[in-house]
ZASE-710218 format. One record per residue (C-alpha): residue in one letter; x, y, z; residue number from 1. Coordinates in steps of 0.001 Angstrom, whole numbers. Layout:
BEGIN
<rec A, <X, Y, Z>, NUM>
...
***
This chain:
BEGIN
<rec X, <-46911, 57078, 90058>, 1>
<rec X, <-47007, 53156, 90512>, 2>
<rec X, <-48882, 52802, 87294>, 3>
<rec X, <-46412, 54685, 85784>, 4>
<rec X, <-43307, 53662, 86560>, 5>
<rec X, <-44717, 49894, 85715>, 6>
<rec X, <-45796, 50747, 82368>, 7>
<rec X, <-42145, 52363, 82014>, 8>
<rec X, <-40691, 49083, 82784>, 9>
<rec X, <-43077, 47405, 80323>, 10>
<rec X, <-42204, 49331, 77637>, 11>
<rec X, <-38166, 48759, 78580>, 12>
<rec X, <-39190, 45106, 78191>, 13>
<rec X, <-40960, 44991, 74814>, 14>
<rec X, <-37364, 47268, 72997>, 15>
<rec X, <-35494, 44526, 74132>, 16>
<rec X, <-37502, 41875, 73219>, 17>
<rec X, <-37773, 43531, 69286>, 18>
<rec X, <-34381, 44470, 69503>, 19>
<rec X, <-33182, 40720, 69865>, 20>
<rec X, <-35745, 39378, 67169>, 21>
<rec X, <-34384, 41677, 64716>, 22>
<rec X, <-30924, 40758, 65290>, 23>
<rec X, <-32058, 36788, 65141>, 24>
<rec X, <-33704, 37402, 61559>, 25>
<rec X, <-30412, 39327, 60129>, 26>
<rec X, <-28562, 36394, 61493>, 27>
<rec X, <-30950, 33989, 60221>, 28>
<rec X, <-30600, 36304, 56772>, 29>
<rec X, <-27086, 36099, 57004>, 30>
<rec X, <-26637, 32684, 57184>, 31>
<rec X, <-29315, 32091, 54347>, 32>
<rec X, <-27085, 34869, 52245>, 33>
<rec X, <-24115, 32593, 52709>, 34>
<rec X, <-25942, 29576, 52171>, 35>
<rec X, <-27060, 31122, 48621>, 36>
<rec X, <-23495, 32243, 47899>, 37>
<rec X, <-22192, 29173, 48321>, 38>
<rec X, <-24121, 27472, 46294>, 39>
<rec X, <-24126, 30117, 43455>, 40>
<rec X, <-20598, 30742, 43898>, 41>
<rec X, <-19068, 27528, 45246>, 42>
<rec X, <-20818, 25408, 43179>, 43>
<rec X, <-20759, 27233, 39769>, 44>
<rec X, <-17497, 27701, 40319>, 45>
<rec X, <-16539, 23606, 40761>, 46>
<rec X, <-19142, 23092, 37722>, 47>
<rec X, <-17296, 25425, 35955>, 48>
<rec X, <-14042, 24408, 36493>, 49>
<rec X, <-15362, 20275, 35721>, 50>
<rec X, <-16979, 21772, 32230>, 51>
<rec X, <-13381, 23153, 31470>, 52>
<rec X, <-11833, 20108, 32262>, 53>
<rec X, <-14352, 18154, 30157>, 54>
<rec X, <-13636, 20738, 27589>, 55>
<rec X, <-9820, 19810, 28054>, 56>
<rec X, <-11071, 16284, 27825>, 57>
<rec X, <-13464, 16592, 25162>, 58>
<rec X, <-10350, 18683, 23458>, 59>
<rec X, <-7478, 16369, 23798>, 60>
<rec X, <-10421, 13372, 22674>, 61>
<rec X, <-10997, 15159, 19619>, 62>
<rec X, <-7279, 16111, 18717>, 63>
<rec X, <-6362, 12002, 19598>, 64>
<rec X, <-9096, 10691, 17192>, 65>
<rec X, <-8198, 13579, 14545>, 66>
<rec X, <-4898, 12221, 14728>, 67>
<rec X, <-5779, 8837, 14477>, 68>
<rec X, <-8041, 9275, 11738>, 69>
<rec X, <-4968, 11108, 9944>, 70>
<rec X, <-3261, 8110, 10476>, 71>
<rec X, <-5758, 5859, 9534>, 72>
<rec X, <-5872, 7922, 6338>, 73>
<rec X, <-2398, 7773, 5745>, 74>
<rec X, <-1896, 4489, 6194>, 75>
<rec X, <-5394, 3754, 4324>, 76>
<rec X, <-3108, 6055, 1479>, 77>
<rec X, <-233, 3762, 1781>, 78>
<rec X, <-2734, 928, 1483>, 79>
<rec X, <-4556, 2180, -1325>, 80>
<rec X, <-2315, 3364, -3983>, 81>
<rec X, <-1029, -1335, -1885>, 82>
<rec X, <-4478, -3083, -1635>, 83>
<rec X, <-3515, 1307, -4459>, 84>
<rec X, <2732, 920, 242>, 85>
<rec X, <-2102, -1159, -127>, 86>
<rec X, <-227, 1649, -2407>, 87>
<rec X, <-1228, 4173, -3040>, 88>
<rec X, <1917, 1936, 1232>, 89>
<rec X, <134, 2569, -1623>, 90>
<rec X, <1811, 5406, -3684>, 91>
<rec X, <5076, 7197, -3841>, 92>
<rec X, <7496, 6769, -6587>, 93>
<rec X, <10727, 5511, -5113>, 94>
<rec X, <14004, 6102, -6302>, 95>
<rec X, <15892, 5426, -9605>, 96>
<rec X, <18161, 2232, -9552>, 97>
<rec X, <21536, 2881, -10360>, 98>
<rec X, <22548, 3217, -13725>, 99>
<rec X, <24743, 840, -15432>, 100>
<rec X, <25560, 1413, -19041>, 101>
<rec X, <22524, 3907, -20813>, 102>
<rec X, <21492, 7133, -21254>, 103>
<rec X, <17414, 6788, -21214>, 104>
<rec X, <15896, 6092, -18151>, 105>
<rec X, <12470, 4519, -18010>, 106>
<rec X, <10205, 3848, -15092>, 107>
<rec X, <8689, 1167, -12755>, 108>
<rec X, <6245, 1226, -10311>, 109>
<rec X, <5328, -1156, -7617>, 110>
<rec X, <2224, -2584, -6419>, 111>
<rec X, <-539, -2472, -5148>, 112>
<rec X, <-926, -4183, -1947>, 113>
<rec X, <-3641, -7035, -1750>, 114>
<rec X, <-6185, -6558, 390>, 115>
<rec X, <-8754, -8898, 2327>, 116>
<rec X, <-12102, -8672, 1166>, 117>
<rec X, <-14489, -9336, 3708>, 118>
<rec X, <-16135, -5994, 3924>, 119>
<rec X, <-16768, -3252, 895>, 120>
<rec X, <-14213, -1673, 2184>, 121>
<rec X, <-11289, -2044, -564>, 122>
<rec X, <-7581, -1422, 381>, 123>
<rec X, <-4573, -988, -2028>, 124>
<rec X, <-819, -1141, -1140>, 125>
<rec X, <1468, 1173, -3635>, 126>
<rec X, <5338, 1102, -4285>, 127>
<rec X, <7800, 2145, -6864>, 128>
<rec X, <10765, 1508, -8093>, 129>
<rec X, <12810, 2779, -11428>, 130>
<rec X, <14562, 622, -14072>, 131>
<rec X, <16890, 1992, -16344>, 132>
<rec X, <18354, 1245, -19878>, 133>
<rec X, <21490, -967, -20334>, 134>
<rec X, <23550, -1500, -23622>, 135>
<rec X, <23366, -750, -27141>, 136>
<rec X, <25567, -3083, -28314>, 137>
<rec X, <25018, -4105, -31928>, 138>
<rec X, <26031, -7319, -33881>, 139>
<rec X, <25022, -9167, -37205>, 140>
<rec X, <24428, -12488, -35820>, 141>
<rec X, <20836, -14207, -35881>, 142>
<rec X, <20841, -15418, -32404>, 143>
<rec X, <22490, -12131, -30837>, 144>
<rec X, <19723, -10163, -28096>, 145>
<rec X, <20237, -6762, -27235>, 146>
<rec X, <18922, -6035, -23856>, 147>
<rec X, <16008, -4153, -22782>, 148>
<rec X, <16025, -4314, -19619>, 149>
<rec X, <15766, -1261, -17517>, 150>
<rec X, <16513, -2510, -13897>, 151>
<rec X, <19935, -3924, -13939>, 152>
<rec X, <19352, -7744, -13924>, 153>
<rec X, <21944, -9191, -15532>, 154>
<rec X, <20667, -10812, -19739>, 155>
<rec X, <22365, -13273, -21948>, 156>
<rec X, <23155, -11611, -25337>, 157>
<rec X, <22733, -15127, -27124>, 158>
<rec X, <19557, -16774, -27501>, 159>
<rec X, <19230, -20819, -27221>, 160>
<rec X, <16339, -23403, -27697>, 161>
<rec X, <15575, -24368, -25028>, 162>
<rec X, <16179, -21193, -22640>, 163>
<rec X, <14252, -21432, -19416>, 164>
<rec X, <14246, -18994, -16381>, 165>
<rec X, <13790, -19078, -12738>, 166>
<rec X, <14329, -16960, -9857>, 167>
<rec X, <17129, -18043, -7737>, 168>
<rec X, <16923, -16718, -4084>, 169>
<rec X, <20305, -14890, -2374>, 170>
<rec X, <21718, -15565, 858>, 171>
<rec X, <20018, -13817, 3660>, 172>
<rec X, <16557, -13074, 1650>, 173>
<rec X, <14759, -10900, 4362>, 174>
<rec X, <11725, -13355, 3605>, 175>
<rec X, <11727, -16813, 5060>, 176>
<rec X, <9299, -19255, 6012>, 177>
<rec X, <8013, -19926, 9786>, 178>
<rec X, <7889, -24245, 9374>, 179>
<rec X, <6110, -23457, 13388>, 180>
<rec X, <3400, -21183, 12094>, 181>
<rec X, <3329, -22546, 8733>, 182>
<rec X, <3678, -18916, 7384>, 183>
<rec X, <6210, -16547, 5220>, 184>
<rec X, <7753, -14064, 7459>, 185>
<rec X, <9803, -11008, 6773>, 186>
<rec X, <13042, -10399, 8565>, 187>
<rec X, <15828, -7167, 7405>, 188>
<rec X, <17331, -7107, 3985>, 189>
<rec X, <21145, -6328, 3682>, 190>
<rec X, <22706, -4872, 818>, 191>
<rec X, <25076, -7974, 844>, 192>
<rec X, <21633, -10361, -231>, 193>
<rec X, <20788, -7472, -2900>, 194>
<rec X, <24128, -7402, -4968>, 195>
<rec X, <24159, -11061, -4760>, 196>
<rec X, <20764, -11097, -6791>, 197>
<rec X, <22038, -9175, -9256>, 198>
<rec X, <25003, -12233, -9725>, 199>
<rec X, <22984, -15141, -9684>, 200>
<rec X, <19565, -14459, -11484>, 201>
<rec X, <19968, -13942, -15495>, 202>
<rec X, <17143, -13400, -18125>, 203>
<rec X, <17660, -16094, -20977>, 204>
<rec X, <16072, -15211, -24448>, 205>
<rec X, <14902, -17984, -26361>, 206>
<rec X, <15409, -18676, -30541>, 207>
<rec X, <11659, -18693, -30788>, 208>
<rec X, <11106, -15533, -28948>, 209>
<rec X, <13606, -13248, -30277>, 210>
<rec X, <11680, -13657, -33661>, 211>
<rec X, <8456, -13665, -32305>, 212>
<rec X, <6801, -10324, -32690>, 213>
<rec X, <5159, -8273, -30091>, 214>
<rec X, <2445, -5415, -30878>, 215>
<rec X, <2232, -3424, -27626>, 216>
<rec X, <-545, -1822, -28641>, 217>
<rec X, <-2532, -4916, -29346>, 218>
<rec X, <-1093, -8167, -27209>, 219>
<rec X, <-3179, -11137, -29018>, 220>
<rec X, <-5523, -13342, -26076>, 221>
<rec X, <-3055, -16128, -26726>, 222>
<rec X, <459, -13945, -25701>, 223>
<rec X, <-1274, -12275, -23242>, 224>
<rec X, <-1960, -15981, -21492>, 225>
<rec X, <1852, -16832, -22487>, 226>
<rec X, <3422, -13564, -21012>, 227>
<rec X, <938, -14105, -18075>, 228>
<rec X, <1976, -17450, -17497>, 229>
<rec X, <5346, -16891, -17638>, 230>
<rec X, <5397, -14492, -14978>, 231>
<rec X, <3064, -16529, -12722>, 232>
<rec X, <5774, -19707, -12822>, 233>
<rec X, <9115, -17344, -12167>, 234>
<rec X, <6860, -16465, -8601>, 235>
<rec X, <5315, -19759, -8069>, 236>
<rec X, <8645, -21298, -8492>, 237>
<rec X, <10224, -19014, -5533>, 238>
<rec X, <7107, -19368, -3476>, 239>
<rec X, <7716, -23234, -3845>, 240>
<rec X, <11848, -22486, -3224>, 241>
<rec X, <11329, -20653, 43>, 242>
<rec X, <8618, -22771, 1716>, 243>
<rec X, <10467, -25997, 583>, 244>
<rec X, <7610, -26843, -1176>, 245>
<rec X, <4839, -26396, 1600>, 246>
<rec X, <1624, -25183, 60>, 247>
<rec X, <1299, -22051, 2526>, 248>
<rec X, <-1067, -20269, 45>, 249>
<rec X, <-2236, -20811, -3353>, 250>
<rec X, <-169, -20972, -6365>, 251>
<rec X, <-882, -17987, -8922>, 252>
<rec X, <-3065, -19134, -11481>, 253>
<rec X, <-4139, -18044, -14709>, 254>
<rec X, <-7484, -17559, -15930>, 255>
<rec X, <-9948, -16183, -18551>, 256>
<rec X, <-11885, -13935, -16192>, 257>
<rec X, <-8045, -12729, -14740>, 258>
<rec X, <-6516, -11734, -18154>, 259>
<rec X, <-10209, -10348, -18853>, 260>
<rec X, <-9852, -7695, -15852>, 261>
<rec X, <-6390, -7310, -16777>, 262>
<rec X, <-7016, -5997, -20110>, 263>
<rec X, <-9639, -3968, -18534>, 264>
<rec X, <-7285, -2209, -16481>, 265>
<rec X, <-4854, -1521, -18898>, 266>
<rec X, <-7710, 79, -21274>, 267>
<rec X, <-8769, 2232, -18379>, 268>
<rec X, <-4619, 3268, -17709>, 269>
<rec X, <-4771, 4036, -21767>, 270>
<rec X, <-8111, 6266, -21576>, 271>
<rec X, <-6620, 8074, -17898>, 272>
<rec X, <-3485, 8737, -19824>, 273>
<rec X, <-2375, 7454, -16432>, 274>
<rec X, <1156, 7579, -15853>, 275>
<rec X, <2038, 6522, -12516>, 276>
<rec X, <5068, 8129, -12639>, 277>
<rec X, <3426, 11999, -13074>, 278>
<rec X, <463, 10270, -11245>, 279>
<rec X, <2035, 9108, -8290>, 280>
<rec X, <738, 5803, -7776>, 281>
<rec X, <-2090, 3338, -9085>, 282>
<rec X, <-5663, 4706, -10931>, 283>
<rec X, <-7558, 3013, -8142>, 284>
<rec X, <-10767, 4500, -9467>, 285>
<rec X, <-10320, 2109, -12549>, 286>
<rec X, <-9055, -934, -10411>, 287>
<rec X, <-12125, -434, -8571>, 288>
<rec X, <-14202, -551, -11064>, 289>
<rec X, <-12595, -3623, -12540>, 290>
<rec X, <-13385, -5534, -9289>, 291>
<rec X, <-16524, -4509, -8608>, 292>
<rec X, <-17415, -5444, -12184>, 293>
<rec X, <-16145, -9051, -11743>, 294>
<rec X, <-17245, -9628, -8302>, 295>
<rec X, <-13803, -10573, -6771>, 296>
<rec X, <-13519, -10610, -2782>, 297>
<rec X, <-9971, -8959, -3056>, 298>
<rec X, <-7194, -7706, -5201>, 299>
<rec X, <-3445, -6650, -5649>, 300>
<rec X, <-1797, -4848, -8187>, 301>
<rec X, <1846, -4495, -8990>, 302>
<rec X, <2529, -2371, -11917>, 303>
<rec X, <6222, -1332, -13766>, 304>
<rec X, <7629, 639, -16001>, 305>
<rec X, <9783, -690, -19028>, 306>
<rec X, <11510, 378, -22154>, 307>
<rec X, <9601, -1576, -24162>, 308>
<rec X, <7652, 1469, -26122>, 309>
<rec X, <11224, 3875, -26104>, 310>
<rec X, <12888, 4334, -29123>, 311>
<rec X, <15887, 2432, -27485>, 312>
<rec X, <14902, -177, -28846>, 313>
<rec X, <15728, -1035, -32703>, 314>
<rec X, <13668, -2650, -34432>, 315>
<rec X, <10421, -4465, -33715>, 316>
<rec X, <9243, -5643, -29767>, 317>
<rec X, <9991, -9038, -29847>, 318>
<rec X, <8695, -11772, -27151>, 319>
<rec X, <11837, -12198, -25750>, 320>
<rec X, <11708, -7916, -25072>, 321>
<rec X, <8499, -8382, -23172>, 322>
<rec X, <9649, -11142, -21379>, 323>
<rec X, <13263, -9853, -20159>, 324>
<rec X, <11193, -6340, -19048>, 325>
<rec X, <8879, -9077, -16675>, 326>
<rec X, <12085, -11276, -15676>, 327>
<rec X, <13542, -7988, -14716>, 328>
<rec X, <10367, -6288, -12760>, 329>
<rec X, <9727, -9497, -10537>, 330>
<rec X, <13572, -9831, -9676>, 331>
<rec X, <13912, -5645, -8563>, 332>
<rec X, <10047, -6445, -6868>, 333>
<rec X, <11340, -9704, -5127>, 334>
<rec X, <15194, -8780, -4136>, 335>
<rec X, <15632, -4636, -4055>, 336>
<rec X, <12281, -3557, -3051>, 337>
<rec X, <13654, -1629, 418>, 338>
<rec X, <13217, 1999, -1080>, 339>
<rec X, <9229, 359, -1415>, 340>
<rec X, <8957, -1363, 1867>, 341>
<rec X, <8979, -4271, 337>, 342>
<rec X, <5616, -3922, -677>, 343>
<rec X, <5796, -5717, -4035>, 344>
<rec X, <7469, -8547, -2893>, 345>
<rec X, <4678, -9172, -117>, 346>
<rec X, <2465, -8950, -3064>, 347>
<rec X, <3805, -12039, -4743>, 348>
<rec X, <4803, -14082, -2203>, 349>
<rec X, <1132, -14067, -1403>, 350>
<rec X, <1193, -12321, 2023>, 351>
<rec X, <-1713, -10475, 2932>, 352>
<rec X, <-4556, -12818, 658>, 353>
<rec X, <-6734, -15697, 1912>, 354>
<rec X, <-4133, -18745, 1764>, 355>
<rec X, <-7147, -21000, 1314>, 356>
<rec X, <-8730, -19303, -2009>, 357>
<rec X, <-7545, -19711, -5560>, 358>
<rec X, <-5460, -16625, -6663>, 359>
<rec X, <-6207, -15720, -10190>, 360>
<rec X, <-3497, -13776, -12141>, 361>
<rec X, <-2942, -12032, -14964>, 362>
<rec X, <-615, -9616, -16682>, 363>
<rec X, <-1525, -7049, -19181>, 364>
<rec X, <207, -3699, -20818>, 365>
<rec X, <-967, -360, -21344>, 366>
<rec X, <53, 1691, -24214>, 367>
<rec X, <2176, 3382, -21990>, 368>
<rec X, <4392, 447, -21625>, 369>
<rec X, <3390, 183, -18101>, 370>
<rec X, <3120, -4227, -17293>, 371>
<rec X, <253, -4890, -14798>, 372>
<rec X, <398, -7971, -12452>, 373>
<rec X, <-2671, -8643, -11243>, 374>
<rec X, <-4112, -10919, -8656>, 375>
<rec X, <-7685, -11372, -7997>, 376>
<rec X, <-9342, -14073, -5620>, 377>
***
């Protein structure tokens, strides 16, 4: 009965012994359950919610630097069309000047903006601007000149001997030079400074030139270098007028290997058919190739249009036509360039090229009528 009851109490013992080990191991399996969801779960879910924010990040990232490299592009765009608002700023046509006395209209484009050339990388600024026809007045006497130009600069109709021109600079010319930085700066235009350049700048035709002949289609080497050098002392001459004479870059100067290219370009406008008017802007692919050919460290071009190949003229292109068309692109470039950012005028004045390297120039003009100004260093 002893033996019995003792081995009862033993065997009470042992159920409650296994009874608390199995509860220890669920709790122990519990715990380890929890651990493991936690990390699965907890974790995963912070991982997941830092890979969606980096996704966000990465996102936003991507959209900034697509935006930026739309920028870029533009702005490379406006460069190109100038270097080409270099000019493509840089290639949109801007709009017609007013009209003063005509019915034909003809066209003008504006440069294309220099760029630096220290890597292959090649930039081109583009504006435009449009000239229109003036008078068709008509008279019998030998030293009368009819007007060609199309952009509203003012022409005497008598020629004289010893005509000269120069650019004469109106009061409050958004471009002025820094004597502290030894630099050309550009402040606002007013419309006040752009009427008064239409008063005080006049084209002046010469005896000699009014019955010197012209062939559009085939400038001779030696009017080429006159036309050329004509327009390269008109923007000397105000470069010298607003720095007071301080040589803050290189005077245009005109060389073989500059009216070389220029030709150049004008034969690859003639085989384009490019028109930058339909085109919008400057055939870069041809400017490119012109520079590359020569081996130039940068370039600009400014191109117009001009009335010199429209019927509104009577008679044959004389010098004096081809000169008035270049008096009057440089003066609409230089003082009522706004509607172009004043993209052409930075051109001449210089701004944008190596001050300390020899700028060659040279001005040619495709069968088009289209005059190039271009400037190589």
């Amino acid at each position: 009965m002893r033996k019995l009851k003792a081995f009862s109490l033993l065997l009470i013992a042992m159920t409650a012994m296994l009874f608390a080990g199995s509860i220890s191991e669920s709790h122990l399996a519990a715990n380890a359950q929890t651990t493991e969801q936690t990390h699965h779960k907890k974790k995963p879910a912070k991982k997941a919610k830092k890979t969606k924010k980096a996704k966000k990040t990465s996102k936003a990232k991507h959209k900034k630097t697509t935006k930026k490299k739309k920028a870029v592009k533009k702005h490379a765009k406006k460069t190109t069309k100038a270097k080409k608002k270099q000019s493509k700023k840089s290639k949109k046509v801007t709009k017609a000047k007013k009209k003063v006395t005509t019915k034909k209209k003809a066209k003008k484009k504006a440069p294309k903006k220099v760029v630096r050339k220290n890597t292959n990388a090649k930039k081109v600024i583009v504006n435009t601007t449009a000239p229109v026809a003036t008078s068709t007045k008509k008279t019998t006497d030998s030293n009368y000149y009819q007007s060609v130009d199309g952009f509203n600069y003012l022409s005497d109709d008598h020629a004289t001997p010893n005509a000269s021109d120069t650019l004469n600079i109106p009061a409050g010319y958004l471009f002025s030079f820094d004597a502290n930085t030894k630099k050309m700066v550009q402040g606002t235009a007013s419309d006040e400074s752009i009427d008064q350049s239409r008063q005080i700048n006049t084209f002046h035709p010469s005896t000699a030139d009014i019955n010197t002949k012209v062939n559009i289609n085939n400038i001779s080497t030696d009017q080429q270098r006159q036309l050329s050098q004509y327009a390269a002392n008109l923007v000397n001459d105000l470069r010298h007028k607003l720095a007071n004479n301080y040589p803050y870059t290189q005077d245009l100067t005109v060389t073989d290997r500059a009216l070389k290219a220029a030709t150049d370009v004008a034969i690859g406008y003639n085989n384009d058919n490019w028109d930058f008017t339909k085109k919008g802007g400057h055939d870069v692919s041809v400017l490119d190739d012109v520079f590359a050919a020569n081996s130039f460290t940068a370039y600009g071009e400014n191109i117009a249009g001009s009335l010199l190949t429209n019927s509104y003229i009577s008679g044959p292109v004389t010098m004096a036509n081809v000169k008035e068309s270049i008096y009057g692109a440089i003066c609409a470039m230089m003082f009522d360039d706004a509607s172009s950012d004043w993209g052409h005028a930075a051109n001449f004045l210089g701004i944008g090229f190596d001050s300390s390297a020899k700028q060659e120039f040279g001005v040619s003009i495709d069968k088009m009528g289209q005059i190039h100004f271009e400037i190589y260093q």
